[in-house]
C-alpha positions in Angstrom: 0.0 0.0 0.0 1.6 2.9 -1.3 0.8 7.0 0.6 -1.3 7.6 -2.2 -4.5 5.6 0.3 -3.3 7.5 3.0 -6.3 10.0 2.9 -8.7 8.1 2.1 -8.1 5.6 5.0 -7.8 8.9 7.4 -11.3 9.3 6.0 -12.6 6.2 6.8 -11.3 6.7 10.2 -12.8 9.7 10.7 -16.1 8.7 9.6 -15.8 6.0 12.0 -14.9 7.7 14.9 -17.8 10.3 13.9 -20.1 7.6 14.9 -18.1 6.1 18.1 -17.3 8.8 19.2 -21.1 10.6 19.2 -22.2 7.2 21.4 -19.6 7.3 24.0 -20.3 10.8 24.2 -24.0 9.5 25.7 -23.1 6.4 27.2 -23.4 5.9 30.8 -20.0 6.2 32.9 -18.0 7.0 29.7 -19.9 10.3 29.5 -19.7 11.4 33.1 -18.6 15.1 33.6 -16.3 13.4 36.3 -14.3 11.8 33.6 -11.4 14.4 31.9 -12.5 15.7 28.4 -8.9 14.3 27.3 -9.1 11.3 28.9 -13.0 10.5 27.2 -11.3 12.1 23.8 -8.6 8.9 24.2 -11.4 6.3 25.1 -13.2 7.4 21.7 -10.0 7.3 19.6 -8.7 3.7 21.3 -12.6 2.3 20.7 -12.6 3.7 17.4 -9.0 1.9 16.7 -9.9 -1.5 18.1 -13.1 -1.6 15.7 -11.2 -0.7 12.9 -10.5 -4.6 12.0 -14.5 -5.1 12.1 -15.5 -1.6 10.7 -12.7 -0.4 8.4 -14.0 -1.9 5.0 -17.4 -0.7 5.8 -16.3 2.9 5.9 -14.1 2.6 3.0 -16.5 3.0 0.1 -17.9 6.2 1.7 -14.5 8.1 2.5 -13.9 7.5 -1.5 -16.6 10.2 -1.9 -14.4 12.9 -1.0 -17.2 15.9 -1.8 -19.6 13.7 0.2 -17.5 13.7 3.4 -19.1 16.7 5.4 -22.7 15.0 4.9 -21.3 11.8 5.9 -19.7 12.7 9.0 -23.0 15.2 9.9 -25.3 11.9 9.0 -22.9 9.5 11.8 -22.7 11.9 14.5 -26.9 12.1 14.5 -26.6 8.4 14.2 -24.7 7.8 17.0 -25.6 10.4 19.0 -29.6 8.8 18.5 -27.7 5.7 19.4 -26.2 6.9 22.6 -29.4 9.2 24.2 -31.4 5.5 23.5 -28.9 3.6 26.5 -28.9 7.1 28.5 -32.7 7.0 28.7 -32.8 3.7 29.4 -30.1 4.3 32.0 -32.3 6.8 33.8 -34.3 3.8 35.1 -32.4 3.4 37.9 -31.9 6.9 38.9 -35.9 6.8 39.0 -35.9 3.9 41.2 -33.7 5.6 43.5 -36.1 9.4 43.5 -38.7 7.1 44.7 -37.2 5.6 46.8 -35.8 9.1 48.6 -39.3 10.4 48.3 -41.1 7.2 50.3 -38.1 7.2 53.2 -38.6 11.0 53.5 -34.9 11.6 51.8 -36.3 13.5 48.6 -35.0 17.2 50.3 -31.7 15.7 50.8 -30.0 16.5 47.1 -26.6 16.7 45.5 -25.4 18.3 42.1 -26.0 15.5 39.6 -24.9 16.7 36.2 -26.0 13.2 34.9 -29.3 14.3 35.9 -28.8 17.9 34.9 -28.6 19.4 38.0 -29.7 18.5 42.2 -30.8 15.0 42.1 -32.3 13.0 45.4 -28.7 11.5 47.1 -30.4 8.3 47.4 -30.6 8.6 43.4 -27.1 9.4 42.7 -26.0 6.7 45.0 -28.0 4.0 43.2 -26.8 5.5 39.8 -23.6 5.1 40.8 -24.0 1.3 42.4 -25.3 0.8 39.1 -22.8 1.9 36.9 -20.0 -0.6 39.2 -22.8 -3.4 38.3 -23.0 -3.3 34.8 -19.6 -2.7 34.8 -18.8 -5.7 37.0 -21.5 -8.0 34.9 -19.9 -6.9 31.6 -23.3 -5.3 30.8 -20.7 -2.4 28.8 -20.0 -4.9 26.5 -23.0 -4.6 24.9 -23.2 -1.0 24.6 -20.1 -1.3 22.6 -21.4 -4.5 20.5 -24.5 -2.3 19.9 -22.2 0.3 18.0 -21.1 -2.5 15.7 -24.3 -3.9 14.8 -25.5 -0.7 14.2 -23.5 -0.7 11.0 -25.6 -2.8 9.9 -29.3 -1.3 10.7 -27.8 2.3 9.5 -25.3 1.6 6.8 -22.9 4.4 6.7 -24.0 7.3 4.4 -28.0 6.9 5.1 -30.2 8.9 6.3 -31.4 8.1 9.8 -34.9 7.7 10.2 -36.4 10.2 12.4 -39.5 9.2 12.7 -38.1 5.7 13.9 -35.7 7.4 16.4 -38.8 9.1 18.0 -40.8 6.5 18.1 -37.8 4.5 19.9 -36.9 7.3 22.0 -40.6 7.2 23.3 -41.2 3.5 24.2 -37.3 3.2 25.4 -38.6 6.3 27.8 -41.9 4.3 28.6 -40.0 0.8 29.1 -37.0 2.9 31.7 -40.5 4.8 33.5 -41.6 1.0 34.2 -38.4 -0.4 35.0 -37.6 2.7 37.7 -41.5 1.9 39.2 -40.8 -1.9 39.3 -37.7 -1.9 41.3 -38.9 0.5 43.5 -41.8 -1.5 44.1 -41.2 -2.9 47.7 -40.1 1.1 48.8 -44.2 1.6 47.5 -45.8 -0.8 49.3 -43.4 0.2 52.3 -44.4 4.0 52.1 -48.1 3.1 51.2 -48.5 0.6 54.5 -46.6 3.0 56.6 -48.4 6.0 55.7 -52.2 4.1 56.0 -50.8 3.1 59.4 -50.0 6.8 60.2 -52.8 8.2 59.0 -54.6 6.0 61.4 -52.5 6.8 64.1 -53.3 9.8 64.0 -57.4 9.5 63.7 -57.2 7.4 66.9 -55.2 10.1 68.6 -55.6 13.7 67.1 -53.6 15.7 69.9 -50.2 13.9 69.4 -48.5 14.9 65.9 -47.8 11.5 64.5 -46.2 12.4 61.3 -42.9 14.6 63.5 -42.9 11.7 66.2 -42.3 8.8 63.9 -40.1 10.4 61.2 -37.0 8.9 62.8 -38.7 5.5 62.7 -39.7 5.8 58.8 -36.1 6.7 58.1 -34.7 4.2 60.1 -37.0 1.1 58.7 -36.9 2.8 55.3 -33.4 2.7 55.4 -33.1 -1.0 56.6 -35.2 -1.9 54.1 -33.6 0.3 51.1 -30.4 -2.2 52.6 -32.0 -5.4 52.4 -33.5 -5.1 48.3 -30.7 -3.6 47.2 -28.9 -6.2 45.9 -32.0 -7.7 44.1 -32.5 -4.0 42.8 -29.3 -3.5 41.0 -29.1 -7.2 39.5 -32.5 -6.7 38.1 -31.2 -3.3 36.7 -28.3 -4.8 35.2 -30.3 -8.2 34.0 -33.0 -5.9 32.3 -30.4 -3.5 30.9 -28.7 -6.9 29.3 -31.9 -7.9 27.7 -33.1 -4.6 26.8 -29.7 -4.1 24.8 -29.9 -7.9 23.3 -33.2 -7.7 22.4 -33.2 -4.5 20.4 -29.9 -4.5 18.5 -30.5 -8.0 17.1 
């Protein structure tokens, strides 16, 4: 191979790394405003270099259109930025789990800056979001975030035209489908708050004078708490597990 493919296989990688790059810029944990700009800039470029081998004769025929390039690189960064807001939303399940769970225990007024969030988040929230990240870390769940960006060559060929109209309808049931997800792991927190506060209320309908809901706030943190404890496990495997099928099941 002589210089003379040198710019055209500098295209390729660009157009590549158009479309990498745009998804990690979304994922979960890679796209954390905790993470150094340079250092997410080197994750894009070594992702981008270790899919070369599986991606690089895909992006070959469209780097050869040299006046084509700009709409090219424009169409792969919508791509994989559509790609990378789809796993972000679906990501959000768990920090809705963890708001209802503040909220039930009486922690929703204790808040931190979550940029994730885009801006004070329940702490409860941002500490599930972060036990969550470890686990699908741990479980390998990241795996197929980046195995979704491969076979998404091959539902959006490179050049294409994304389909908006199929990107919102996606975007919508992926928010529906993260809304359930948040509701269903927080489901023991529910029936925890829901039995507490019937038993309150009636507390305080058989004695009027004492102020039930200031005496036994200590007691619904406390059993809250020991009860956020106990299901937590069970919470963030099931995150992870329906993350895992969520992923397999839509980029098949």
């Amino acid at each position: 191979m002589g210089f003379d493919f040198v710019p055209e296989q500098a295209a390729a990688f660009l157009i590549l790394f158009a479309r990498i790059g745009s998804v990690l810029m979304l994922l979960p944990v890679f796209s954390e405003d905790a993470v150094p700009g340079r250092i997410r800039l080197m994750i894009a470029l070594g992702t981008t270099i270790g899919l070369w081998g599986l991606l690089g004769a895909q992006a070959g025929p469209a780097a050869a259109e040299g006046g084509a390039l700009p709409r090219i690189l424009v169409t792969e960064m919508l791509i994989g930025l559509g790609i990378g807001l789809m796993v972000k939303i679906m990501f959000q399940a768990i920090a809705i789990a963890g708001s209802i769970v503040s909220l039930q225990i009486g922690l929703s007024s204790a808040v931190v800056f979550d940029p994730s969030q885009g801006g004070q988040a329940p702490l409860l929230s941002k500490f599930v979001s972060v036990a969550a990240a470890v686990t699908c870390m741990a479980l390998a769940v990241h795996h197929l975030w980046i195995a979704a960006i491969v076979r998404s060559y091959a539902l959006f060929p490179i050049g294409a035209v994304p389909p908006a109209g199929d990107f919102a309808t996606l975007a919508l049931h992926t928010a529906t489908r993260a809304m359930m997800l948040g509701i269903s792991l927080a489901a023991p927190l529910l029936v925890y708050g829901i039995v507490f506060n019937v038993g309150l209320g009636l507390a305080a309908r058989l004695a009027p004078a004492v102020q039930v809901f200031f005496v036994v706030q200590p007691l619904n943190l406390l059993l809250g708490i020991a009860l956020f404890a106990t299901v937590l496990g069970a919470m963030l495997a099931g995150f992870a597990t329906a993350m895992a099928e969520w992923m397999q099941a839509g980029w098949h």
